[in-house]
N, C-alpha and C positions, 0 to 999 in steps of 0.2 A: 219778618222783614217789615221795618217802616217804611211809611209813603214816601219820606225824602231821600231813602235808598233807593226809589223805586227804577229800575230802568228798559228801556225795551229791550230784546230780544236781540243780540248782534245777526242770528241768520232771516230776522224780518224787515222785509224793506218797508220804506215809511208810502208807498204805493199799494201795497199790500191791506188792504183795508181792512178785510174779510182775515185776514193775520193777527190784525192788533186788537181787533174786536175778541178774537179767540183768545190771545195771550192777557186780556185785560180781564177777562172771566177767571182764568186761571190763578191770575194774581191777586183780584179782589172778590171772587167768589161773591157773597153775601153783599157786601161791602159797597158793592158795583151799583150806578144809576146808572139812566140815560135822558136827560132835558130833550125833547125833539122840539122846534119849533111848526115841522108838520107843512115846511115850506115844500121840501119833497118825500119820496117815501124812502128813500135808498138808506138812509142807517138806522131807522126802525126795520125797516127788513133785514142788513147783513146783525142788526144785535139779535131779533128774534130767532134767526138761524142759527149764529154762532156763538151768543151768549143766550141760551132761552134760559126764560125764568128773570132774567134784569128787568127790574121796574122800569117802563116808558113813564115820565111824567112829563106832562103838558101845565104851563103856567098860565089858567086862563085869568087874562086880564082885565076880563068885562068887557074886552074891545075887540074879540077875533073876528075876523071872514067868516061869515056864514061856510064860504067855500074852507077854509081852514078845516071846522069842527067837521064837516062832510070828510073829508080828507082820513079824519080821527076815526072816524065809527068804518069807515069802510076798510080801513088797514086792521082794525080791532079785529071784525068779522071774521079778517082771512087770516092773519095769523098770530090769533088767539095770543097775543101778548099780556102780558099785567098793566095794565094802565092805571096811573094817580091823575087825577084833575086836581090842582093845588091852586088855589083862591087867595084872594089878597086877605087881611084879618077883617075881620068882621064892619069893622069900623067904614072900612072904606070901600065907599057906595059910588055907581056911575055921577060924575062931574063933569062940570066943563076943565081941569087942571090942566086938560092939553093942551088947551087954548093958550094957556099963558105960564105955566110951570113944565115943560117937560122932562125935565131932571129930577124934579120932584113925583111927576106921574110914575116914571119908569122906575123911580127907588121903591115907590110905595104898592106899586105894583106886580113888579118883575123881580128887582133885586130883596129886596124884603121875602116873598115867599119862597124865592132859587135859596137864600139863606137857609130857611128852615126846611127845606127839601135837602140838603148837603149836610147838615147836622149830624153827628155819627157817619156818616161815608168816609171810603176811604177812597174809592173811586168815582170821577164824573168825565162820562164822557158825553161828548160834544160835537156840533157837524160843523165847527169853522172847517172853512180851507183858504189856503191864503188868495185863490183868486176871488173872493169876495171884496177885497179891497185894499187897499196899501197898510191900513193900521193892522192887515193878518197877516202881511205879505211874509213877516219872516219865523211867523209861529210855528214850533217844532210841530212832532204827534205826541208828544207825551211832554208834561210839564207839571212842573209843582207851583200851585195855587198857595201863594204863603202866608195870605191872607184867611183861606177858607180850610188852610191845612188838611189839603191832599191832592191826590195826582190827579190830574187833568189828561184826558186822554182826547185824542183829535182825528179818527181814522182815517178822514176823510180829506186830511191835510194838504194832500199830494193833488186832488183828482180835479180834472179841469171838466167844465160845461160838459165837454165832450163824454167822458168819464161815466158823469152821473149820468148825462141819455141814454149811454149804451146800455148802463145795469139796470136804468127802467126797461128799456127793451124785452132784455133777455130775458128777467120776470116779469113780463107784462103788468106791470104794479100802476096801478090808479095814479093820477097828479092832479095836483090842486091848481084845480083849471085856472086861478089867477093867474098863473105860469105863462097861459098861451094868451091873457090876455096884456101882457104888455109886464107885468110883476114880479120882476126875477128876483127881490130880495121881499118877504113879507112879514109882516108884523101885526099891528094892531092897525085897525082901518082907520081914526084919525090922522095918523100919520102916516102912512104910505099912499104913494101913488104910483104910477106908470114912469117908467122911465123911456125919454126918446133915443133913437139910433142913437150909437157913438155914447152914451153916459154913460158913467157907472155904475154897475151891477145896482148898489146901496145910494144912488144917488136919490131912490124916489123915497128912503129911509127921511125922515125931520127935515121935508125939505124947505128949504129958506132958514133952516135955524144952524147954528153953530155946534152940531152935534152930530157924530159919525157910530154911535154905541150907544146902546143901552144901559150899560152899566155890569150886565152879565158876566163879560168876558174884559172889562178893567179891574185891575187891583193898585193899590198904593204903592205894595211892595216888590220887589223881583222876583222874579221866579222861575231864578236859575238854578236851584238849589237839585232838579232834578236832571242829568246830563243822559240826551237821548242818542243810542247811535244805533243804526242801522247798519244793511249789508251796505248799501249804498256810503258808508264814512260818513255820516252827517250828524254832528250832532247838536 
């Protein structure tokens, strides 16, 4: 089966997180990554459960949270996943470029290395959900990438704030204490700050600058080519 045939599961609901993680093992075996940002722990724990053996890769940018990489080693410890640390190419050394390029930072940084992390895959999955912001508000769980040519998988699509508290809850899984101090979307520490009452989840993301993405999760092309439905009719 190729990736542009790929489709989910009509008896998995796109709520079902802990479902598609399973059925995206199944369907891309080997083939399967997973990018964590490491903002929380909830889909490095349901992949290490229900895909064990998928490479966790982290894109260090030369710019993480001290709290970030804390975050990394303590989820490692407990459950013993594969992890990649994936670096920008050699060339490129801490800078001021966020000062004054940050389209350029994030390609040379984030988008350049997630490139050759995707290389050969056929699967990447991913922790958008669309309450992160309006530019994900209508991103399915499963999508084709036309540009990186393969299926995009999104488990997390579905789950609100509330959501993810509950399943740190219930596995009592570590957070990256930026979280409780005001930082509910995180990145690289030039760029992000605190966001006040009432903002947007991503508003403390490049703020004052005319940019809502990295670059990670834009492509040029559509990608529609992959039609998702669930038990729920959605596709």
């Amino acid at each position: 089966m190729t990736a542009q045939m790929t489709t989910l599961a009509a008896d998995i609901a796109e709520t079902d997180a802990a479902g598609i993680v399973a059925w995206a093992h199944r369907e891309f075996g080997s083939g399967l990554v997973l990018t964590a940002s490491f903002e929380d722990p909830v889909l490095v724990h349901l992949v290490a459960t229900h895909a064990p053996g998928t490479p966790v890769v982290l894109l260090d940018t030369q710019y993480l949270f001290a709290e970030t990489l804390w975050l990394v080693e303590k989820l490692q410890q407990r459950l013993k996943f594969p992890l990649e640390i994936v670096r920008p190419l050699d060339d490129v050394q801490p800078d001021d470029q966020w000062q004054f390029d940050v389209e350029g930072c994030c390609a040379r940084r984030k988008v350049e290395p997630l490139n050759r992390v995707l290389q050969g895959r056929t699967g990447w999955i991913t922790g958008i959900r669309r309450v992160d912001g309006p530019t994900r508000a209508t991103t399915p769980p499963v999508q084709y990438d036309d540009v990186r040519q393969l299926t995009k998988i999104n488990p997390l699509i579905a789950w609100s704030d509330e959501d993810v508290e509950a399943y740190i809850v219930a596995n009592d899984l570590p957070r990256n204490p930026l979280v409780e101090r005001g930082y509910p979307s995180i990145g690289c520490w030039p760029c992000t700050r605190p966001v006040a009452p009432g903002e947007d989840k991503r508003a403390g993301r490049w703020a004052g600058q005319n940019k809502t993405e990295c670059g990670l999760h834009v492509t040029t092309k559509a990608t529609a080519n992959v039609t998702t439905t669930t038990s729920e009719g959605q596709s």
